[in-house]
C-alpha positions in Angstrom: 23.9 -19.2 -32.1 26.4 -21.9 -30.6 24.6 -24.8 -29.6 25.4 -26.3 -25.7 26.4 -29.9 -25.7 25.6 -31.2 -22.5 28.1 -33.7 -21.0 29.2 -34.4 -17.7 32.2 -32.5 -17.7 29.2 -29.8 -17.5 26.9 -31.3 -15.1 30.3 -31.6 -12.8 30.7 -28.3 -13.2 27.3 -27.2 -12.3 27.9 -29.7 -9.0 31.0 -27.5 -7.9 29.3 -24.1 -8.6 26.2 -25.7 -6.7 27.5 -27.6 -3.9 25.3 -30.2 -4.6 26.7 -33.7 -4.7 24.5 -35.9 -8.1 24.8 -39.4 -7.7 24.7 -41.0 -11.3 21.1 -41.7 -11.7 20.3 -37.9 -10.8 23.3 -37.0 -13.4 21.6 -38.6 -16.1 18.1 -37.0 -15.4 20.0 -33.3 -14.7 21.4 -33.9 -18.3 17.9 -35.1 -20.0 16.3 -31.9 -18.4 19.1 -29.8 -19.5 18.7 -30.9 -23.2 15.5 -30.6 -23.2 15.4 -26.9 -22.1 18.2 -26.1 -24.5 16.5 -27.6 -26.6 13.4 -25.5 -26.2 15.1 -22.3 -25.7 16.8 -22.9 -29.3 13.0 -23.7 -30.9 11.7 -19.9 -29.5 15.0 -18.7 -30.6 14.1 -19.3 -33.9 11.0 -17.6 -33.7 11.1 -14.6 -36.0 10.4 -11.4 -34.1 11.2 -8.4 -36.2 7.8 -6.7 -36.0 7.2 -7.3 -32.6 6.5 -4.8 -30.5 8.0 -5.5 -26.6 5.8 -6.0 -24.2 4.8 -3.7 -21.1 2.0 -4.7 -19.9 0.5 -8.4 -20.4 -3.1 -6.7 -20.8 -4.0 -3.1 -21.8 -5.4 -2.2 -18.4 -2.6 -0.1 -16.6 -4.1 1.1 -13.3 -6.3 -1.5 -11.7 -5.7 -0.4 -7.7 -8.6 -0.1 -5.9 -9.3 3.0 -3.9 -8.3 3.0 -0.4 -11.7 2.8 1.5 -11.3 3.6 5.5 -13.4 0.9 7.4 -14.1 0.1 10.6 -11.0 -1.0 12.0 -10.9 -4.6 13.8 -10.9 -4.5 17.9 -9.0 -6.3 20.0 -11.6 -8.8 21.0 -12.1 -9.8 17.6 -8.6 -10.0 16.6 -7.7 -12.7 19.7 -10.9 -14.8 19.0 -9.5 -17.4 16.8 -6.3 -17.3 18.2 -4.4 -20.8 18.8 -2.8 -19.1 21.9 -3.8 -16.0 23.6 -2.6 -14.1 26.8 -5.0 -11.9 27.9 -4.4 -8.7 25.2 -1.7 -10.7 23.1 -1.1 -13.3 20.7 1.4 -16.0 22.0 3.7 -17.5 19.6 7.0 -19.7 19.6 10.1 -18.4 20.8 12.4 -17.3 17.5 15.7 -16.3 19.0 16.9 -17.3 22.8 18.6 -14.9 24.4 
């Protein structure tokens, strides 16, 4: 595997492609945390993993839905109660888009 040398030709690079502008402190911790995730992405790399079977599932349960259960369905009245801001049978909220 070809090991990735962080340097700022690189962290330039990933400012362009970003848009983001790094001043030079934030350039030098953008490079430490680059390293250090090369650096652990070449440690599991190394890992051997000929017999291991790919995961599916992360436990052996497979169908844990609950049955749908029909309840008594929430009124009106009880929905509004705790509203912040109510007008008479609706909720009020902020104005999203203006016309």
């Amino acid at each position: 595997m070809k090991k990735i040398k962080v340097t700022q030709e690189l962290i330039n690079n990933l400012s362009e492609l970003s848009k983001l502008n790094f001043n030079h402190k934030q350039s030098q911790q953008i490079k430490f945390d680059l390293e250090k995730m090369l650096e652990f992405v070449n440690t599991i790399s190394q890992i051997n993993t000929d017999n291991v079977e790919p995961l599916v599932y992360v436990n052996e349960e497979t169908k844990l839905l609950r049955k749908d259960v029909v309840s008594d369905p929430l009124s009106q009245a009880d929905a509004l109660k705790n509203a912040p801001e109510k007008d008479s049978d609706y909720f009020k909220v902020p104005v999203v888009l203006k016309k």
